[in-house]
N, C-alpha and C positions, 0 to 999 in steps of 0.2 A: 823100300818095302819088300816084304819076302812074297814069294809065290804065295805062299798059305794064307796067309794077310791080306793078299790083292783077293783070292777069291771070296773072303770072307765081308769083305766090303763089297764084292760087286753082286753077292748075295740078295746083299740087305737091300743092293740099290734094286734089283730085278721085284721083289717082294714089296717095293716103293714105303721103304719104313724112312722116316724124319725122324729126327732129335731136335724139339723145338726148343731146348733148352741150350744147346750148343751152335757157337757162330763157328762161320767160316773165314773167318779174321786171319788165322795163322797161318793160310793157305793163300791169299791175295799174294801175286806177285810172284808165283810157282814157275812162270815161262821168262822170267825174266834172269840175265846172269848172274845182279846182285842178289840171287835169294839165298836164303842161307842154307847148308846142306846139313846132313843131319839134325833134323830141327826135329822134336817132339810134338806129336799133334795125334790128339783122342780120336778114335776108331770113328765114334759119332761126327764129328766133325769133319772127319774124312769123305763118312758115306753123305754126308748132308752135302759137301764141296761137289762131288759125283753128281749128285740127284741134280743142284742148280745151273751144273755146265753139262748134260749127258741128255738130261732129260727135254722131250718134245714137249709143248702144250697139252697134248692129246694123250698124254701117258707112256709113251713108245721111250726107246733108248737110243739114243746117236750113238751106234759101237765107232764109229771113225771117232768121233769124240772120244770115247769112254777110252780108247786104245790110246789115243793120245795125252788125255790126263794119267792114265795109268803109268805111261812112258817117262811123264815129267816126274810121278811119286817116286817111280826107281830109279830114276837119272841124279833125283835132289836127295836121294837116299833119307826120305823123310820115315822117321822113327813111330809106327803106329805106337799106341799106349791104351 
C-alpha cells in the first residue's frame, strides 16, 4: 500500500465508518509467510479488517496495533482497489 492509501483508510478507521456489505476474508492470514503478496483487496475491506484488529470495546484505537497491521499491508504489498 502506498502512503496516500494507508492515510486514506486510517481516516475512515478514525471517523469509525464500517462497510457492512464487505468481509474481511481476503485479509485472514496477513502475518503469516504463506500469504500471498500482491493480492488485491477493496479499500472497504481494508478499513473494516483495521476497525476489527485496532479497535478497543470502548471506541478508542490501538495505534501499536494499527502500526502494526499497517506494517504487514506494506510488507505483503497488498493492492488497495
Amino acid at each position: 500500500m502506498l502512503k496516500a492509501e494507508m492515510k486514506i483508510v486510517v481516516d475512515e478507521l478514525r471517523t469509525h465508518k464500517y462497510y457492512e456489505n464487505h468481509d474481511i476474508e481476503p485479509l485472514f492470514g496477513i502475518g503469516l509467510s504463506d500469504f500471498e503478496k500482491g493480492k488485491y483487496v477493496a479499500k472497504e475491506a481494508i478499513v473494516n479488517f483495521l476497525g476489527q484488529q485496532c479497535r478497543y470495546f470502548n471506541g478508542g484505537i490501538d495505534e501499536e496495533e494499527l502500526t502494526n497491521c499497517l506494517f504487514l499491508l506494506k510488507q505483503k504489498q497488498v493492492i488497495m482497489i
